[in-house]
C-alpha positions as CSV (number, residue, x, y, z in Angstrom):
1,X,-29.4,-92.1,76.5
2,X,-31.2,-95.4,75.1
3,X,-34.7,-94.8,74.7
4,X,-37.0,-97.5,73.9
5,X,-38.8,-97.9,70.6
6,X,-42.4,-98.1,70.1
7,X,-43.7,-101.5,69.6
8,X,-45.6,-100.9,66.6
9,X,-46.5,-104.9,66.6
10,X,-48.5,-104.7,69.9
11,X,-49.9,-101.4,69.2
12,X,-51.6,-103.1,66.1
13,X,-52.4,-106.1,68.2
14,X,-54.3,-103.9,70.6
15,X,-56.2,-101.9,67.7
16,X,-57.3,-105.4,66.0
17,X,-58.3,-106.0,69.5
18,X,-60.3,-103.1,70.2
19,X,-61.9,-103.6,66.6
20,X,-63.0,-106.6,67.4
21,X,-64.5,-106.0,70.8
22,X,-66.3,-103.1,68.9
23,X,-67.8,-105.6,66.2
24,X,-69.2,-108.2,69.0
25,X,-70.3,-105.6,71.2
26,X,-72.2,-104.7,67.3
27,X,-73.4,-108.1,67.3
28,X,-75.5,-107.7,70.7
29,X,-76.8,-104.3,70.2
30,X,-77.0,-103.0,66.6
31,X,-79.1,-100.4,67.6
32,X,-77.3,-98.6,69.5
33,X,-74.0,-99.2,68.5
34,X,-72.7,-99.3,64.1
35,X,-70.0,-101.7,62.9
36,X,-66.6,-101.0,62.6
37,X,-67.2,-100.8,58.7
38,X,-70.5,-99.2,58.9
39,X,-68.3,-96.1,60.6
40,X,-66.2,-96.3,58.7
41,X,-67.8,-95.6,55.5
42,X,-70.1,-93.3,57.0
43,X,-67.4,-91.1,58.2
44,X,-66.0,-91.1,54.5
45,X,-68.9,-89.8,53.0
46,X,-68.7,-86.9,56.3
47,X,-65.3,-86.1,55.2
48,X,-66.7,-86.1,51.2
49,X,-68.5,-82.7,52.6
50,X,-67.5,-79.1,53.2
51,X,-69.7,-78.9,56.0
52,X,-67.6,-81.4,57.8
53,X,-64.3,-79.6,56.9
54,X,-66.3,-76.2,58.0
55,X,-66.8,-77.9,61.5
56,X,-63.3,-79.0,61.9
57,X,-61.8,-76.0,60.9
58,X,-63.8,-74.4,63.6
59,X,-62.7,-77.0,66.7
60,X,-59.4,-76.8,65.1
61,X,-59.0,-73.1,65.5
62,X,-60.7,-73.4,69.2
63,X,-58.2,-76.1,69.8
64,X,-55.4,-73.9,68.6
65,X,-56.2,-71.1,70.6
66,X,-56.7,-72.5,73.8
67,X,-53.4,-74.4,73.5
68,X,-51.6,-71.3,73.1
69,X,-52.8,-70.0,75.9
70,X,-52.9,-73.0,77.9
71,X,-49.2,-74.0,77.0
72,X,-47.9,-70.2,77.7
73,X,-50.0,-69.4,80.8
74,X,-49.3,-72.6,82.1
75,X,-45.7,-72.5,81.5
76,X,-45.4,-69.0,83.0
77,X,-47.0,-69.9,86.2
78,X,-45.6,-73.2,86.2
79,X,-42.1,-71.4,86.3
80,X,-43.1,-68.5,89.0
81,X,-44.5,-70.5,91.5
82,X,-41.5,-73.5,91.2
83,X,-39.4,-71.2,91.8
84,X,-40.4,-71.0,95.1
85,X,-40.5,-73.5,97.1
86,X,-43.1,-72.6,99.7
87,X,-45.4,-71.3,97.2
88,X,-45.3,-74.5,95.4
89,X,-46.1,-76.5,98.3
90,X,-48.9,-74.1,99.3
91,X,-50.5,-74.0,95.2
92,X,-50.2,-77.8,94.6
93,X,-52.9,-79.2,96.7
94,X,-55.1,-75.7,95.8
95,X,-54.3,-76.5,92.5
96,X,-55.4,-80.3,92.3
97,X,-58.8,-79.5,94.6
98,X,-59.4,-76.6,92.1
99,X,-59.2,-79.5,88.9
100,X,-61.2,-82.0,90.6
101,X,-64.1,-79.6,90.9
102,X,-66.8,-80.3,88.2
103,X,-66.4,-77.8,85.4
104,X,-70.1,-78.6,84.4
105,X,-70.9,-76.0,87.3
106,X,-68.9,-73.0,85.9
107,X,-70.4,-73.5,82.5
108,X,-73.2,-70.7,82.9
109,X,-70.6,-68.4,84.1
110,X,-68.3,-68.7,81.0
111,X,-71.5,-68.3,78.7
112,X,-72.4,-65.2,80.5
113,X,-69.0,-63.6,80.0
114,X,-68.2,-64.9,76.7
115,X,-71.5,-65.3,75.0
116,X,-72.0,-67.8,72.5
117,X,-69.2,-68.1,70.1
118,X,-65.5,-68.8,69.3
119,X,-64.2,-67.2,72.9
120,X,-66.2,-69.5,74.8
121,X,-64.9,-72.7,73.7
122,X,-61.3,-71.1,73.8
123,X,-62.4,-70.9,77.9
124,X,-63.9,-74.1,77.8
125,X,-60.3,-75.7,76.4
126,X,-58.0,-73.3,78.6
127,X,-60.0,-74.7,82.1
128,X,-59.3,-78.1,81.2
129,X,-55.4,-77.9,79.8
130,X,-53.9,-75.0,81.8
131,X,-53.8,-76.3,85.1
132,X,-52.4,-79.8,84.5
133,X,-49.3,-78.1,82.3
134,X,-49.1,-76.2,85.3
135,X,-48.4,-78.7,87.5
136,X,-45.9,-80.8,85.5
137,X,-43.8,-77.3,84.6
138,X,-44.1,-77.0,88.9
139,X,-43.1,-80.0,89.8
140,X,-40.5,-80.4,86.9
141,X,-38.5,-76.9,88.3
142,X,-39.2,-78.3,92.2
143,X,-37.1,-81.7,91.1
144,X,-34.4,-80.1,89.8
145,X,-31.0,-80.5,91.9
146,X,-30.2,-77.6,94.2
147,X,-26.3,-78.5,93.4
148,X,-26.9,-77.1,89.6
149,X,-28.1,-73.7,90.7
150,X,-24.9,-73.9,93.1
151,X,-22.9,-74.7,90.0
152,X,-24.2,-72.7,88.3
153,X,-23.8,-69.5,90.9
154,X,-20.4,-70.5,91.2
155,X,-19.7,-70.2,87.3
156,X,-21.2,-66.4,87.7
157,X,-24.2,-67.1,85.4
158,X,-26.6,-64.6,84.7
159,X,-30.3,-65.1,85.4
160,X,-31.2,-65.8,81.5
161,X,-28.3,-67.8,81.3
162,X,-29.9,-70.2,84.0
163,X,-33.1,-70.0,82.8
164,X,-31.6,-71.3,79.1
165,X,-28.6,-73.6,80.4
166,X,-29.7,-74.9,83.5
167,X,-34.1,-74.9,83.6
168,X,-35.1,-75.3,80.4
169,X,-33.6,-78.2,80.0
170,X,-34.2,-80.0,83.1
171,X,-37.7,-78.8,83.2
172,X,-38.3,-79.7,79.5
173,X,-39.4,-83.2,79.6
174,X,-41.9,-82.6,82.6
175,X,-43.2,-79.0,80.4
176,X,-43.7,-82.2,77.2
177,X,-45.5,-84.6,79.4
178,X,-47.9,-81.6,80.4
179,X,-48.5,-80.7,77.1
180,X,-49.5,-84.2,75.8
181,X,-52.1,-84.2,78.7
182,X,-53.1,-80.9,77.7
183,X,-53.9,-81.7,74.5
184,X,-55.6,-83.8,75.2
185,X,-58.0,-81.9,77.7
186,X,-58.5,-79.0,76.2
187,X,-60.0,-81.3,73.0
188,X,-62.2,-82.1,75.4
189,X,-63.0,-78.7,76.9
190,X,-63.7,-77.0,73.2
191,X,-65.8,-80.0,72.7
192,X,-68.0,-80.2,75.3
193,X,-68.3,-76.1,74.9
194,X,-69.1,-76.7,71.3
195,X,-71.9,-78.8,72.8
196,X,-73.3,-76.3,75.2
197,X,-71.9,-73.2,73.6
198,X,-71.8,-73.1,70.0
199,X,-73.7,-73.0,66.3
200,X,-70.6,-74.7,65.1
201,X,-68.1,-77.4,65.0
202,X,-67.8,-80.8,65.8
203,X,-69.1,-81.0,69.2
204,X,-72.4,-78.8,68.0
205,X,-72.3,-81.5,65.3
206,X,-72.5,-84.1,68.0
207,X,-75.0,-82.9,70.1
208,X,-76.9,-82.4,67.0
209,X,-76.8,-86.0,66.1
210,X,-77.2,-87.3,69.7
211,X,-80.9,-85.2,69.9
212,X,-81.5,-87.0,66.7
213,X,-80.7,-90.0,67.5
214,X,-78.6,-90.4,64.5
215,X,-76.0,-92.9,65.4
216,X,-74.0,-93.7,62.5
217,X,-73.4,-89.3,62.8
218,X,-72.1,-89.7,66.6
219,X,-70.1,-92.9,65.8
220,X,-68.2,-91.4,62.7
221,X,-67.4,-88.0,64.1
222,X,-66.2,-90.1,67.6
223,X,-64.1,-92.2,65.3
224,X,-62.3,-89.0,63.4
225,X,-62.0,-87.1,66.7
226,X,-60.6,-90.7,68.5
227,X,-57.9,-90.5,65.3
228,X,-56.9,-87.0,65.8
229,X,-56.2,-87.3,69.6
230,X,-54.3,-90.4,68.6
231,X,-52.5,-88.7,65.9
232,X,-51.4,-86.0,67.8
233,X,-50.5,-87.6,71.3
234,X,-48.5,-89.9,69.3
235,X,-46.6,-86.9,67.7
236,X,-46.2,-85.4,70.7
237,X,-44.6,-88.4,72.3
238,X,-42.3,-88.8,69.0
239,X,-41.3,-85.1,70.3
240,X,-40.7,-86.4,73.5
241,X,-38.5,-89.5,73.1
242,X,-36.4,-87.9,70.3
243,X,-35.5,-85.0,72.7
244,X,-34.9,-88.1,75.4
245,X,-32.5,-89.1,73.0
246,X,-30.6,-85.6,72.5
């Protein structure tokens, strides 16, 4: 199968770009916004601290966690309910409503149940990734040609056998494209529960420096954070295209 390769020429283009538009946008409002260098320096002297490591380590393991759980729960269900047609149909548009309400209302519920602490940002994550894994791993088993299950009947396979031979790899690309948005938005769930739910990490560290005011704080740990989802949507896609090219 060809697969096309990253054009790592435009994607350099665009970050030279995006640096620039940052420096103007410096030029016109200093105050509210620090230079591309100016961040850049500040978040090496961050990243010169333990304190900063400590904070990572903490989103890191909130990240972690709520991955895991968001991957394998959504995975599970994904499977269950695209099994079955009708119950596919009926969860998808539940499913989407359910996402598109604002999260921001069920925070107070999830600090009253988990407290303040490592389990609430794990929720904060899961609510944000689970359900759109969900939906790809759905939709993945739902496009999947009735004539393969027929083959597949017809060669007398057992039900793990089409799970492994027949599912799994039909279902795998949709189950990779879920996970790469699911990274992403549970990042941004253990985030914004760090910032309404936590003593500690990155997002605590944020909302610290936003009540401050500090800006050269907010820019540098928004510039790390901006790397890390860059680094690891772009490993994830590496994931993706080389299994493309199985």
């Amino acid at each position: 199968m060809d697969t096309k390769k990253p054009n790592h020429l435009g994607t350099l283009a665009v970050l030279l770009v995006l640096v620039a538009l940052w420096q103007v946008l410096h030029w016109f409002n200093g105050a509210a916004l620090s230079s591309p260098i100016a961040t850049a320096r500040s978040l090496g002297q961050m990243m010169g601290t333990a304190a900063f490591w400590d904070d990572a380590a903490e989103t890191g393991l909130a990240l972690i966690d709520s991955l895991v759980i968001a991957v394998a729960g959504g995975i599970a269900l994904g499977l269950v309910l695209g099994s079955n047609r009708l119950a596919a149909n009926v969860a998808e548009p539940i499913l989407v409503n359910l996402y598109s309400l604002p999260k921001v209302t069920l925070y107070p519920l999830v600090l009253l149940i988990f407290g303040l602490g490592l389990a609430a940002k794990v929720a904060f994550g899961v609510m944000h990734g689970l359900i759109p894994i969900l939906i790809f791993t759905m939709n993945g088993i739902r496009q999947i040609k009735p004539v393969y299950f027929r083959a597949a009947h017809a060669m007398h396979l057992s039900r793990a056998q089409i799970a492994l031979r027949v599912v799994l790899p039909a279902v795998l690309p949709e189950v990779l494209s879920g996970v790469r948005l699911g990274f992403s938005l549970s990042l941004l769930g253990v985030l914004i529960g760090e910032m309404f739910a936590s003593q500690k990490g990155l997002g605590h560290q944020l909302s610290n420096a936003m009540n401050l005011g500090n800006i050269d704080t907010i820019m540098a740990v928004a510039l790390f954070l901006m790397l890390f989802a860059l680094a690891g949507n772009a490993l994830l896609m590496r994931v993706s295209r080389r299994y493309a090219a199985v």
